[in-house]
C-alpha positions in Angstrom: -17.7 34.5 61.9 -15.5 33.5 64.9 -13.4 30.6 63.0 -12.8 28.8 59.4 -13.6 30.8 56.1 -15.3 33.8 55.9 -16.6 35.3 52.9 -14.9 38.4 51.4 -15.6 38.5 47.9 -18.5 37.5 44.9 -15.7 35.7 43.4 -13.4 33.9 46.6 -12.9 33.6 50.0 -10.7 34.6 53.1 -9.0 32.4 55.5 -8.3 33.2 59.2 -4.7 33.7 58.0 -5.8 36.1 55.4 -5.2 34.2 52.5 -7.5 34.7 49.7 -8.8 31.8 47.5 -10.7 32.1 44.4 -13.7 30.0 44.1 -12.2 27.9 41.0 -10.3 26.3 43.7 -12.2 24.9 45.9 -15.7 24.3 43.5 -15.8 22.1 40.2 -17.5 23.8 37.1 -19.2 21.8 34.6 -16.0 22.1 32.3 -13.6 20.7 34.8 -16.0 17.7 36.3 -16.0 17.1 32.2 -11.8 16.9 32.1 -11.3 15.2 35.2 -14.1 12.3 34.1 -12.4 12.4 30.8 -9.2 12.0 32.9 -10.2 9.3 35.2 -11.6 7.2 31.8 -7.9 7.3 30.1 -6.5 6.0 33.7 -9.3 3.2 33.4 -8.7 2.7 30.1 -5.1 3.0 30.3 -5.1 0.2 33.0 -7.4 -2.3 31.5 -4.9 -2.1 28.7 -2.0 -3.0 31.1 -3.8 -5.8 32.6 -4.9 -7.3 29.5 -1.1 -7.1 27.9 0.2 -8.7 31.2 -2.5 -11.9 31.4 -1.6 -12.0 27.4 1.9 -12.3 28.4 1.8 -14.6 31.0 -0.4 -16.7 29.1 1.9 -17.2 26.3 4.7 -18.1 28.8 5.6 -22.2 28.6 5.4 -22.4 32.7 1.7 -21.1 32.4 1.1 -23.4 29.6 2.6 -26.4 31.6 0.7 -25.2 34.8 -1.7 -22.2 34.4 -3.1 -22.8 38.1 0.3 -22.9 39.6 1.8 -20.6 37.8 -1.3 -17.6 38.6 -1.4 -18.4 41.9 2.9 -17.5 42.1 2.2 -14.9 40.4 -0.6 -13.2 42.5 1.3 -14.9 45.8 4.1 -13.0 45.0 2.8 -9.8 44.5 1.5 -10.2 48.0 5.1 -10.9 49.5 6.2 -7.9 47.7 3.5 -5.5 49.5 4.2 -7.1 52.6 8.5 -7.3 51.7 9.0 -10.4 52.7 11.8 -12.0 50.4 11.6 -15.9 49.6 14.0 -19.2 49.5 12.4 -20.7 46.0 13.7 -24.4 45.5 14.2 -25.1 41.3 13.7 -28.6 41.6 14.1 -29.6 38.4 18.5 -28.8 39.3 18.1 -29.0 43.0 19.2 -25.7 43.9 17.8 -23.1 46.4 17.6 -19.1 45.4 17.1 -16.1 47.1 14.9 -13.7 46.1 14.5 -10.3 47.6 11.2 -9.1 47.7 10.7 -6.5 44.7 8.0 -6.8 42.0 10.2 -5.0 38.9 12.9 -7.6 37.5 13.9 -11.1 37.8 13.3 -11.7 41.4 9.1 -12.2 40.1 10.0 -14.4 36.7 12.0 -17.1 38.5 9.6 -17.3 41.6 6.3 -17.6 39.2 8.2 -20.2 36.4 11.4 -21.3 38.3 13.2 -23.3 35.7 11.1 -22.4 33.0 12.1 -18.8 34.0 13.9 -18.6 30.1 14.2 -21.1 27.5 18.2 -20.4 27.2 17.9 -22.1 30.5 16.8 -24.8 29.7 19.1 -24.8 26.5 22.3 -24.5 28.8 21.8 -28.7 29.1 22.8 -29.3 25.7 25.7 -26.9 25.3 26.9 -27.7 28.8 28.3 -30.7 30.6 30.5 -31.7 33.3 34.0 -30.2 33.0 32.8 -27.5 30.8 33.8 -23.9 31.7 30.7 -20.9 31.4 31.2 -17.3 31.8 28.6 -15.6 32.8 28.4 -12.0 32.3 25.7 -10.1 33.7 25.0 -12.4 36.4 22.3 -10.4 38.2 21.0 -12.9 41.3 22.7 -16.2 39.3 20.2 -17.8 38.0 22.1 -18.9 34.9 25.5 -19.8 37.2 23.4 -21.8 39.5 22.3 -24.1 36.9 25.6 -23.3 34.5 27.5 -24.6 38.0 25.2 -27.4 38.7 25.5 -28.6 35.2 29.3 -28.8 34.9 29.9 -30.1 38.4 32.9 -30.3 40.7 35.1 -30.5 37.4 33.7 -27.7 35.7 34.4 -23.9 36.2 31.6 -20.8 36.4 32.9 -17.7 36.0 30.4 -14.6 37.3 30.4 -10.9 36.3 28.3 -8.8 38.3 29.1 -5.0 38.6 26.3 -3.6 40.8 25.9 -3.6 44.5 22.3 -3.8 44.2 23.0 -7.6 43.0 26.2 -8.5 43.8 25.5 -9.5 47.5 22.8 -11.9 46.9 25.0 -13.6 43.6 27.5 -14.5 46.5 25.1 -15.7 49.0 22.8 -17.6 46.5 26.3 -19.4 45.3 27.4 -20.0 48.9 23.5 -21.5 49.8 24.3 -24.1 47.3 27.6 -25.1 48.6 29.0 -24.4 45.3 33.1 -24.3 44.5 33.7 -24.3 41.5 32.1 -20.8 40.8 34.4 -17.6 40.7 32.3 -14.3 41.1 33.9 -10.9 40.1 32.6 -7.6 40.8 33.8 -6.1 37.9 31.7 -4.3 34.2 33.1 -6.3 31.4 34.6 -4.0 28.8 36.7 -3.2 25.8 39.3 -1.9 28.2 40.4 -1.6 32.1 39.2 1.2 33.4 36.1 2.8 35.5 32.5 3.7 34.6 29.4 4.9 35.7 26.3 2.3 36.1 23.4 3.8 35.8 20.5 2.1 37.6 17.4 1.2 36.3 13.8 0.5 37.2 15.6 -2.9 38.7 18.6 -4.6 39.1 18.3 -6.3 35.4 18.0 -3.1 33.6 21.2 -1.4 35.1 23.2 -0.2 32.1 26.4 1.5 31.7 26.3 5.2 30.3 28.4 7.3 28.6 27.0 10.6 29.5 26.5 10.3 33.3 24.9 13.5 34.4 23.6 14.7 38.1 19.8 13.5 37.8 21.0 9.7 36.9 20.8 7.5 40.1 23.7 5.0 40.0 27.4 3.8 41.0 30.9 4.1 39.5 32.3 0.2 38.7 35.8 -0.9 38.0 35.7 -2.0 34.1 38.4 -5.2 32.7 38.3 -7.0 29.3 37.2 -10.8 29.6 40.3 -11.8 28.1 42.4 -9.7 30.6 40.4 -11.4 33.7 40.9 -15.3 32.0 44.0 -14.9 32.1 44.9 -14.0 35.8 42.3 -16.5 36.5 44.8 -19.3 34.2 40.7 -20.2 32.6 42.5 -21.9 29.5 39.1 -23.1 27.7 35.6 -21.0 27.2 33.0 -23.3 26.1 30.1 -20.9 26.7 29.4 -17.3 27.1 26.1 -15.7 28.2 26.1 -12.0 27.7 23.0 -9.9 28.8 24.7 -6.3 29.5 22.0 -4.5 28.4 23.2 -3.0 25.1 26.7 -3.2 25.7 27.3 -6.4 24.4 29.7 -5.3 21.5 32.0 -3.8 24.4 32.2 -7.1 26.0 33.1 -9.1 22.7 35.9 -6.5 22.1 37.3 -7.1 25.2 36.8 -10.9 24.8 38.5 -11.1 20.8 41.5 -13.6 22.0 39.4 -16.0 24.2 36.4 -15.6 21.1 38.6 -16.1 18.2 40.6 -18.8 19.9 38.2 -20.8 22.0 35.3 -20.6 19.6 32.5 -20.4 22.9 28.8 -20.9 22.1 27.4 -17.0 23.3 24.1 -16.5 24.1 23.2 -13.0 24.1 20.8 -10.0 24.4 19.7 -7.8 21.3 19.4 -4.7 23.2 18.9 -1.7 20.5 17.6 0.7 22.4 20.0 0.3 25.2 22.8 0.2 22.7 22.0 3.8 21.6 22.2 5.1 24.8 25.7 4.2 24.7 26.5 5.8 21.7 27.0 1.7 20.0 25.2 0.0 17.0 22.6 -2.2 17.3 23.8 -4.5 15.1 28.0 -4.1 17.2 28.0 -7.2 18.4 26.1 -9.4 15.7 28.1 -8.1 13.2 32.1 -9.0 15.3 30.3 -12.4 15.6 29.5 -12.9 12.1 32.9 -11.6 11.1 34.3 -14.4 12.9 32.2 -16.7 10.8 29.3 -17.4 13.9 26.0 -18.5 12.9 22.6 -17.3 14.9 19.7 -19.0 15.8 16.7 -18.1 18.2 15.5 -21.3 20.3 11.7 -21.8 20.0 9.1 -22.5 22.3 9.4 -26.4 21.9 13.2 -26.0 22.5 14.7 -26.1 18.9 16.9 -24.0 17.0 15.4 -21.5 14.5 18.1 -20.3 11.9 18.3 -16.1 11.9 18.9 -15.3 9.1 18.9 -11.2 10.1 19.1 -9.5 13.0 15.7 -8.9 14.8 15.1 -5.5 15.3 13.8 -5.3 19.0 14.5 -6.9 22.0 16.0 -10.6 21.8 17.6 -13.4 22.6 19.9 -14.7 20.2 22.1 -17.9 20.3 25.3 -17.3 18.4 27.2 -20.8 17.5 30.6 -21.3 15.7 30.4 -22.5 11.8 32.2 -25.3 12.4 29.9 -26.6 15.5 26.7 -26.4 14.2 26.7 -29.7 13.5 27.7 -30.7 16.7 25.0 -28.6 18.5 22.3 -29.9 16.2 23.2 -33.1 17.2 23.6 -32.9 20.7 20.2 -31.1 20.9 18.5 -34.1 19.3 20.0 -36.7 21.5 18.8 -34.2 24.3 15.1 -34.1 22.9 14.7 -38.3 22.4 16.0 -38.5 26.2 13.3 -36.0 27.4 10.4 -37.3 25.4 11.1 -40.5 26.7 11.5 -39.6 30.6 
């Protein structure tokens, strides 16, 4: 034979190179077409699964509910921009503000394009815990979607204040603010912490899922960020009243309130924040760090339901949550406030 494989054994074969392959490399036996169909079923399997916990998902979801047409055709419509990375504008009309949203499937950037301001209920929620004048900090800004509408809320006499420690994000938290034409919103590129300092961000499948690590090691992919205590940063700033805090530092939230104990025990700010305990053990924290300082300081926690009220927790839920964390002594208040809100909307 002048070219190609020639035969030079029962059990293999010779190259032109003289490289010798076995036959169970290049021919599948019974056995192996078995395992690999066997394989290929899992995958299928494995896949239909994923789908069918995803349309689940989305289905359950109050934009789909509101618009299930709309809402599948973002979705799918997105998924295209992504293959084709071409980042959008969206307009959340229901605030009048304008976001940009680079084009990556993993993290927020897909949530607020398919249900824009139905992207979380807390959202939603900021309207009756906010108003104009009122001061939010904002830690864990990501792309802004919560100091857009915290900003657009409180108005020219109101303050934002934005924590965002990761290049990844930080960038597009500036531009989204400056697209809006918005002054009254201070963004720091700075980890909130228990004390001033550096640390290692370790990023994660997306943006939203960066976390801070305590044992940084060669294989994790990530940045080193400046570290301050909220209460150290306020007062540079001269921000004399907190009204409402949004944590979601995935896991270390019980840093942030121990760098925050003056402007917390003082100001008394409604928190909404992340139950993160998986997070929280990779840093070496509790899962129940921060719920328990809150309660210390006599807070009170409540989830927000699907219709927009306030559920009473009574314990800590054990995975991954969002938890609204109100002072004793303005429950009332926010009870109240929130059924003024709903009579106003089930009238519009």
């Amino acid at each position: 034979m002048t070219g190609g494989h020639r035969l030079g054994h029962s059990s293999g074969l010779w190259d032109d190179s003289g490289n010798f392959y076995r036959w169970r490399h290049t021919m599948l036996t019974p056995s192996r077409f078995y395992r690999e169909e066997a394989k290929e079923e899992v995958r299928m399997t494995s896949l239909a699964t994923e789908i069918a916990r995803k349309w689940f998902w989305l289905r359950a979801q109050t934009g789909f509910q509101r618009a299930p047409v709309r809402t599948t055709f973002r979705f799918f419509f997105w998924g295209a921009r992504c293959a084709l990375r071409r980042e959008a504008i969206v307009k959340i009309r229901k605030w009048n503000l304008r976001m940009r949203l680079p084009a990556t499937w993993k993290g927020v950037e897909k949530l607020v394009f398919v249900f824009r301001e139905h992207y979380e209920r807390e959202l939603n929620y900021l309207e009756t815990i906010l108003s104009p004048g009122k001061t939010f900090v904002d830690v864990g800004a990501n792309l802004g979607i919560y100091t857009l509408v915290a900003s657009r809320i409180v108005g020219p006499p109101g303050r934002v204040i934005a924590f965002e420690p990761s290049l990844q994000s930080f960038p597009t938290l500036k531009e989204n603010i400056s697209l809006n034409g918005f002054t009254n919103v201070l963004a720091v590129r700075v980890a909130l912490c228990d004390k001033t300092g550096e640390a290692f961000l370790c990023h994660g499948s997306d943006p939203g899922k960066n976390s801070l690590r305590s044992d940084p090691n060669a294989e994790l992919k990530g940045e080193t960020v400046a570290t301050r205590s909220l209460d150290e940063v306020l007062d540079q700033a001269a921000v004399k009243t907190v009204d409402v805090i949004k944590m979601d530092v995935e896991g270390a939230e019980e840093l942030v309130l121990l760098g925050a104990n003056r402007v917390v025990s003082s100001q008394r700010p409604v928190i909404l924040f992340e139950i993160n305990p998986e997070a929280s053990s990779r840093l070496g924290l509790s899962s129940h760090g921060a719920w328990d300082l809150l309660a210390a300081l006599g807070y009170q926690f409540f989830v927000i339901k699907q219709d927009g009220s306030l559920a009473t927790l009574e314990t800590m839920p054990l995975a991954l949550s969002n938890v609204v964390a109100v002072p004793g002594g303005a429950r009332n208040h926010v009870f109240a406030v929130q059924r003024a809100s709903t009579q106003l909307d089930s009238r519009a």
